[in-house]
Structures are given as structure tokens and as C-alpha cells.
N, C-alpha and C positions, 0 to 999 in steps of 0.2 A: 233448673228451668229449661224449656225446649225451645231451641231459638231458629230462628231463620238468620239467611246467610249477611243481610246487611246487620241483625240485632249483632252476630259474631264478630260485624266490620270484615268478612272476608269475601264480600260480594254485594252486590247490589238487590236479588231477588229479598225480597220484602213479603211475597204473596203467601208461604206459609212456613211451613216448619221444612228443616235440611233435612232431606234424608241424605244418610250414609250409602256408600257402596255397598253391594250387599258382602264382600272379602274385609269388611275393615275389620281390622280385630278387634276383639273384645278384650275390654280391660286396659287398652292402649291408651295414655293421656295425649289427650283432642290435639293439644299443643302441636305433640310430637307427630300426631297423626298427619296433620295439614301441613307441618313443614313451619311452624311458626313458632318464636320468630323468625323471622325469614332476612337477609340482604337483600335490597333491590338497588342495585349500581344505575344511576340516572345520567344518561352518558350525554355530550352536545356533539352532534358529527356536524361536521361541515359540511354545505351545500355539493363540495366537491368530489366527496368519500358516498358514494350511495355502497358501496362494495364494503362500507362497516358498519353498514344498517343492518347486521344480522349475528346470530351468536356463531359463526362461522368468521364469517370476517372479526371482531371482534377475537377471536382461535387466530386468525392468520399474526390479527398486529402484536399478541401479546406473544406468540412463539418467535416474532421475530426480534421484537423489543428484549426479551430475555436471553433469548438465543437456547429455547426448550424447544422438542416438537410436540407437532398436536397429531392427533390421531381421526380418522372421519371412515368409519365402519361405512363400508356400501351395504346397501337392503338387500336381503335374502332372501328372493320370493320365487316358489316354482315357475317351472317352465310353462309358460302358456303357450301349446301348438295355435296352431289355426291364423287366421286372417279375421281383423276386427271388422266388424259389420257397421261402426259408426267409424270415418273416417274424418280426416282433416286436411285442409284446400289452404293454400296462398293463393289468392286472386289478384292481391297487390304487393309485390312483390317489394315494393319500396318500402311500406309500412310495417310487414309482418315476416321477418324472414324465418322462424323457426317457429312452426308452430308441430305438438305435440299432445297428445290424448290418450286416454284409457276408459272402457266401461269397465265398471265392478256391479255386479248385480246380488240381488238376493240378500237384502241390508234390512236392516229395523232402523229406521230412524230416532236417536233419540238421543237425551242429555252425554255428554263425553265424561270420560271419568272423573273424578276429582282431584287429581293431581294434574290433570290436563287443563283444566278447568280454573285451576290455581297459579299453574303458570302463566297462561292467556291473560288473568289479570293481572298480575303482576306486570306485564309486559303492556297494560293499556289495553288489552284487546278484551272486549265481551263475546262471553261462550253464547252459542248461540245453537250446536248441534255438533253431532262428533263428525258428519260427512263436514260441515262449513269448515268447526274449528281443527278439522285436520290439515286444510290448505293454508289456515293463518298460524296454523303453529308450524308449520313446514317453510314459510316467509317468515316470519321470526326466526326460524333455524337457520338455512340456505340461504335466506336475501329473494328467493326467485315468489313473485306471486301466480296466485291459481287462482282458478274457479270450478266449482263442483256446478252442474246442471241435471238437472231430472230427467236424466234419458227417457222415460215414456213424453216428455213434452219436447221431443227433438225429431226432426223428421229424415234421416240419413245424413246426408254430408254436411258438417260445416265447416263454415270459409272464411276468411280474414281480408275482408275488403274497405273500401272507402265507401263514406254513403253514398247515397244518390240524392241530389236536394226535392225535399220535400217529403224525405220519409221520415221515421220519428218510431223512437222507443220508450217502453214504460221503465222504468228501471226499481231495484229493490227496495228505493226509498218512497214510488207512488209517484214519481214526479216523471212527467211527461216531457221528453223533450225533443224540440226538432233540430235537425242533422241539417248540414251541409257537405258538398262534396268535398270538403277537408278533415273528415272527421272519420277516423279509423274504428269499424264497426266489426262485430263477429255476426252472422250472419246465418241462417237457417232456414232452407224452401223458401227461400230468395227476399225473408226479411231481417230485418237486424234484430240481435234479440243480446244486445249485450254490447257496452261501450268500450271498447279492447282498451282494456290496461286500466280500466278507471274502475267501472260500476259493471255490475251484470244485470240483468234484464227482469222483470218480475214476472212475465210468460215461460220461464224456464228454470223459475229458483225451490229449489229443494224443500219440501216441508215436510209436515210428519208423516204424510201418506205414499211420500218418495220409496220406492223398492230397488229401483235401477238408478243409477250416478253415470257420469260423464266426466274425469278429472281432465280439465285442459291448464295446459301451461306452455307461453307463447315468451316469444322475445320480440317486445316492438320497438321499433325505431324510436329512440329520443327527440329527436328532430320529428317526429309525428304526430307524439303524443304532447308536445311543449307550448301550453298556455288552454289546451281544451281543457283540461277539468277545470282550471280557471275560468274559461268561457259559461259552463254551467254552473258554476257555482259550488262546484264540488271537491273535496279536498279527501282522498282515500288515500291507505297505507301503498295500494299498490302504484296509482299514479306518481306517490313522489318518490317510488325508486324507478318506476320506468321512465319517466322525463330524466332522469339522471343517470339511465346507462345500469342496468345488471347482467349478471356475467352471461354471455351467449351461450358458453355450452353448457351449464347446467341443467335447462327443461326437462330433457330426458330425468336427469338426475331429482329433479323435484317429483316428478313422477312415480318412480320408483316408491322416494320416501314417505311419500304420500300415500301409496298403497299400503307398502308396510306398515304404517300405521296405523291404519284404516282395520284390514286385516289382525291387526295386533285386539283391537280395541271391540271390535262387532263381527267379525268376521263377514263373509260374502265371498263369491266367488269373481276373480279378476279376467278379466281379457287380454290379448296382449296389446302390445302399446302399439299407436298408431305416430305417425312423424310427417311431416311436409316442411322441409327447409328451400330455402334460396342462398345457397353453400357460395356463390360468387359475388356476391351482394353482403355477405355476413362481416361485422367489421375486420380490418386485415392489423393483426400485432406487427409489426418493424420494431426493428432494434434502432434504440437512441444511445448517438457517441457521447459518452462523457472523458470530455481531457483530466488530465493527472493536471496539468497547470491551472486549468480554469476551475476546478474543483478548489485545489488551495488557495487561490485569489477570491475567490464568493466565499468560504468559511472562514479563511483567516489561517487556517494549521494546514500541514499535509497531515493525512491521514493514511496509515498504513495499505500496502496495496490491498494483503490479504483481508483487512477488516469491512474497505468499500466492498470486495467484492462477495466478504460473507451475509452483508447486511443488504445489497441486492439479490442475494442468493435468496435468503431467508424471505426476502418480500415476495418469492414467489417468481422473482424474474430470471430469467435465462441467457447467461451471463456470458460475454469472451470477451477475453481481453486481445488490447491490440497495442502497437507501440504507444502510443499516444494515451491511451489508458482502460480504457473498457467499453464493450457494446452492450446495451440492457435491452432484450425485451419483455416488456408488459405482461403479464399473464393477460385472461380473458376478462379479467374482473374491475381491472384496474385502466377507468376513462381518461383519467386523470394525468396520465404521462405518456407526453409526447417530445419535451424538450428538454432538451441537458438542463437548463434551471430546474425540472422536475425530479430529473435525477438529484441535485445536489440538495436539495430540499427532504427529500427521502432520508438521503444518507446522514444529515444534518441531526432529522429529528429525531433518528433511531439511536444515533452516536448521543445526543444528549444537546441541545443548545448549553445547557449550566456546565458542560463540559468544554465546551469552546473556551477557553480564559479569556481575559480581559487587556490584551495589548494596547499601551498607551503611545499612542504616535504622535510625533512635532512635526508638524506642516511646514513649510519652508516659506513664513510669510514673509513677504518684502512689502513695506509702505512706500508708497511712491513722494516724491517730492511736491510740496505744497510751499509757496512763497506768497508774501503778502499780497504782490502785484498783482495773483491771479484772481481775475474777478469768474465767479462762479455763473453761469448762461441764467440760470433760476434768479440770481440778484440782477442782473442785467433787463429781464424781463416785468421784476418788478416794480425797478424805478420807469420803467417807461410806462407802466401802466398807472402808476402814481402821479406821473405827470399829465394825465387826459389822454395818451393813447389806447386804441382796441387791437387786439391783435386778431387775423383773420387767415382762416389757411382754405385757399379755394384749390381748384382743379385747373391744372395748366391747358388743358383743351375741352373746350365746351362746344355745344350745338352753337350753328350762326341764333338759331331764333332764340336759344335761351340768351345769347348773349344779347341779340335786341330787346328782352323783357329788360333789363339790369340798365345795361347803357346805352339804350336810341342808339341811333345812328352816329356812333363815337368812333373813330377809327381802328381797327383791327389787323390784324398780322392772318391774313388769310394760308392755309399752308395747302400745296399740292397734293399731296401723297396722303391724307387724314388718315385716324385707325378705322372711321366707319363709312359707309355710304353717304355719310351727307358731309360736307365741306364744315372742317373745324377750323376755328381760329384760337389763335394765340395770342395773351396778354401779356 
């Protein structure tokens, strides 16, 4: 039977029959060709962790948990002379501090291969074209999100600013939305054509008849981007790692892989990359103290020197120790540690919580003296209200006039000095 790719269960197109690649071999069974059956590990990260949103991170926690290394090949791509003829702008310096770009020209737009194609689903993401699905398979690798744009739809410079109220962009879902001057926008011949960090634009998105690309890959301020895609209504893979912080210097590096890819897969010719940062503004790593004594007091054991400082090693951090016990700074990727509890948190969950034992401690309780004579304030309280008393808890200084609303003309303890401008009395 000839089947299309939902009758195989290995994709959702329906509309007719799979073609193959035209390299697949012949005589290979399908199974083995697609990679099937296949594992797909369904992981829960924590709000906290945007930096194991990715099969990189993901590489970092498992070489540190095991104590293996992992290996991450940089992209081999010629040397491009010259000066890029589309550049990139910071305009706002607050929202956008590393922004980065590349043209690759001279592409055929069309389906990406089928092992690319296979992993995108596997991963929840729909293929959609090999220029799109290079940038979401490169955020699934790195963590770091992109956007490809149709260079013949782009007019020279573009810029990374806040809107203007009252402007408004189409975006790739159709839906039209309007902007406020809080809302961090990518910009082109001075309109926005792209919602930074969330959605791109449908005046500048790639289709079959694309020849020329634009790869842009930015790092925007979490604090920028935090609650706007909420605001529209919109929920992308890029917006929920930028509200959460990914690593600042990668860009370039997403760049790169993203060409080579590209390259790998349709060939074109690349440009060199273009860069606009705000290097004083970029977030700053400090070293967090962690004590040798407060470390064993939060866990319960000491733990060897050498072992803390192999398992901050291994997370990537950059370590010295000092009398007192060790300084850690944070790589670039990691939002999430700022406080010696972060450190001992780390160190904790890498050492193993089911490794911490189970010490059983006696508290030194003392019961105090209790004799029959003491009557308890609660039974004291209750016999009087069993006998026809209310109890009332007023305010020891009041206005004179609220106190005339209560008691007429009843005498009062007027005081000199009140807490406010107007003369209080005391009852």
C-alpha cells in the first residue's frame, strides 16, 4: 500500500502520498529507514531552568550528573570577506542588547529532509520548510531562538526598538495586532514587521518563492518581554525561553549553526555575519560565596571539599575556593543562581537527595507546668459571655466628633498633644 505520512502515524500531512528522498536507499526496511521505533524522552523543566530547554543543556546536566564530558563541534563554514549589506541596530538599548544576523542568498525553498523533519516531530515542532525548520531545529539544539525573513521583503537596516502607540503589525498567524510603547518590536523603513522574541511578521515571512533569507538571532531582556505574549494571546516556543532568560552569548553561535545547516541541507551562498551588542548593559556573572558550614547545616552531611567543588565545576561554573569555602560563578546560561541557597541546591541535587541519609534527632522538649488552679483566658472568657456579657475591643483615641456620634455630650479626657490635627480624646 502507498501511504501518506499521517496513514504511517509519522506526521500529520494527509494530502497525498510520502515521497521519499530521492538518497534513500533502496531495499532498506522503512522501519529502519525513519529511525523507528524511535525513544522520545518527555522531560518537565521547571519554570526556573529555561537553560534545559534544549538538547544542549539537557548535554550539560547529564555530563555533570554522571561526571562524562559532552563534546559540542563549532560550525565549519568559509570565510566570508566583505561587509554585510543588511545590517542590525539596537535602538533600545534596554530591550535588545545583542542583536545578530546573516544573509544567505541563492536557496530553493522547500520541504527539509526527512530525518530533519522526523526530529522536529518528535520534538512537537511542525516542519514547515528547511530555511523556518532550520532555526527551530537550532532552538531545540542550543536553546537560543531565530527568525528567518525574506530578504527581497526587507528594506536595509533593521532595528530592535520599542513601539510607537498606535502602530500595529500583521504577524504569521493573520492576526493583527496593536502595539504600545511597552512592547519590544523589530523594525524595518521605520515599521515593525516582527514581535521580538515572540512572533515574526507576515510582511516578511519566507515562502516558496523566497531566494534570499535573513537569519536573525537576538537576546532580549526577560524583564521586556514578561507578560506580552500573554497580552496577545499568544504562547510560542521562543517567547517562553526569552521571558525566562537564555544564554547571552550564544547568538553568534546560533548563527553559525544555523548556516551550517542550511548549507548542509540546500546549499546558497552565505554573507558574513553582522552583530550590534550593548556589551555594558549585558547581564554581569559575580561569584556567589558558599560557606563550608552553612553548606552542612542546609544538607545535613559535610560533603567532601573536592566533590562540591567537582560538581560546581562540572555545572559549568568557575570555581575558587576561599577559607571559608568556595566562590561559584554562574556561566552565561544559568538565570537561576544568585544565592548561596542556589548553590547548596545545585550541589544537593547532583550529589543525589536519596544519598543524603536519614538522621533521626530528639529535640529537647520540656513541658511546662500546668496545675489545677490555672484557669485558662479562653475559659475565663467563656463564662462571662455565658453569663449575658459582650465583649468589645474599641480604639483608645478617636475623633471628638465620632466620639459625639456614640456618646452625646458625655464627658471626655481631652489630650494636648493628639497623633493627628484634630483634638483626640481618651476613654
Amino acid at each position: 500500500m502507498i501511504c501518506s505520512e499521517r496513514e504511517l502515524e509519522i506526521g500529520d500531512d494527509a494530502a497525498g502520498i510520502l515521497v521519499l528522498d530521492a538518497d534513500a536507499p533502496v531495499g532498506t526496511d522503512f522501519a529502519e529507514y525513519v529511525d523507528l521505533p524511535d525513544v522520545v524522552f518527555d522531560l518537565s523543566i521547571t519554570p526556573n531552568r529555561p537553560d534545559a530547554m534544549s538538547m544542549l543543556g539537557i548535554a550539560r546536566e547529564l555530563s555533570a550528573y554522571f561526571g562524562v564530558s559532552y563534546e559540542m563541534q563549532e560550525p565549519e563554514l568559509p570565510s566570508v570577506p566583505g561587509a554585510p549589506s543588511t545590517t542590525v541596530e539596537i535602538a533600545d538599548p534596554t530591550g535588545c542588547l545583542r542583536f545578530t544576523g546573516r544573509e544567505i542568498r541563492d536557496l530553493e525553498i522547500g520541504p527539509s529532509p526527512f530525518w530533519m523533519r522526523q526530529r522536529l516531530r518528535a520534538a512537537g515542532v511542525r516542519a514547515i520548510s528547511n530555511a523556518v525548520d532550520v532555526t527551530n531545529y537550532v532552538m531545540l539544539e542550543l536553546g537560543q531562538p531565530m527568525h528567518a525573513y525574506d530578504l527581497a521583503r526587507l528594506d536595509g537596516e533593521i532595528s530592535a526598538r520599542f513601539a510607537q502607540a498606535g502602530e500595529s503589525v500583521v504577524l504569521l498567524d493573520e492576526q493583527t495586532v496593536e502595539l504600545s510603547d511597552d512592547v519590544l518590536v523589530i523594525a524595518n523603513a521605520g515599521k515593525p514587521v516582527a514581535l521580538a522574541g515572540i512572533m515574526g511578521g507576515a510582511t516578511t515571512a519566507v515562502t516558496d518563492d523566497t531566494k534570499d533569507i535573513f537569519f536573525e538571532s537576538a537576546w532580549f531582556s526577560p524583564e521586556a518581554l514578561a507578560g506580552k505574549a500573554r497580552r496577545f494571546g499568544l504562547h510560542t516556543d521562543a517567547s517562553l525561553r526569552f521571558e525566562r532568560g537564555v544564554d547571552f552569548s550564544g547568538q553568534l553561535r546560533a548563527i553559525e549553526r544555523a548556516t551550517e545547516l542550511l548549507l548542509e541541507i540546500v546549499g546558497g551562498e552565505p554573507g558574513p555575519a553582522t552583530e550590534a551588542r550593548n556589551e555594558p548593559d549585558l547581564p554581569q556573572r559575580v561569584s556567589v560565596e558558599l560557606r563550608r558550614a552553612r553548606l552542612a547545616s542546609m544538607v545535613g552531611i559535610e560533603l567532601p571539599d573536592d566533590e562540591v567543588t567537582g560538581i560546581l565545576t562540572r555545572l559549568g561554573m568557575v570555581v575558587d575556593e576561599t577559607p571559608v569555602g568556595w566562590g561559584a560563578t554562574p556561566p552565561a546560561n544559568r538565570f537561576d543562581i544568585s544565592i548561596e541557597a542556589d548553590l547548596v541546591e545545585e550541589i544537593v541535587r547532583v550529589h543525589g537527595y536519596d544519598a543524603v541519609p536519614e538522621i533521626a534527632e530528639r529535640p529537647a522538649a520540656r513541658l511546662s507546668r500546668v496545675t489545677e488552679s490555672r484557669v485558662p483566658p479562653e475559659r475565663a472568657v467563656d463564662t462571662l459571655v455565658d453569663r449575658g456579657f459582650h465583649e468589645a475591643i474599641t480604639y483608645s483615641f478617636v475623633d471628638p466628633d465620632r466620639q459625639n456620634l456614640l456618646l452625646g455630650d458625655a464627658a471626655d479626657l481631652g489630650l494636648s498633644n493628639p497623633l493627628s490635627n484634630e483634638l483626640a480624646v481618651m476613654r
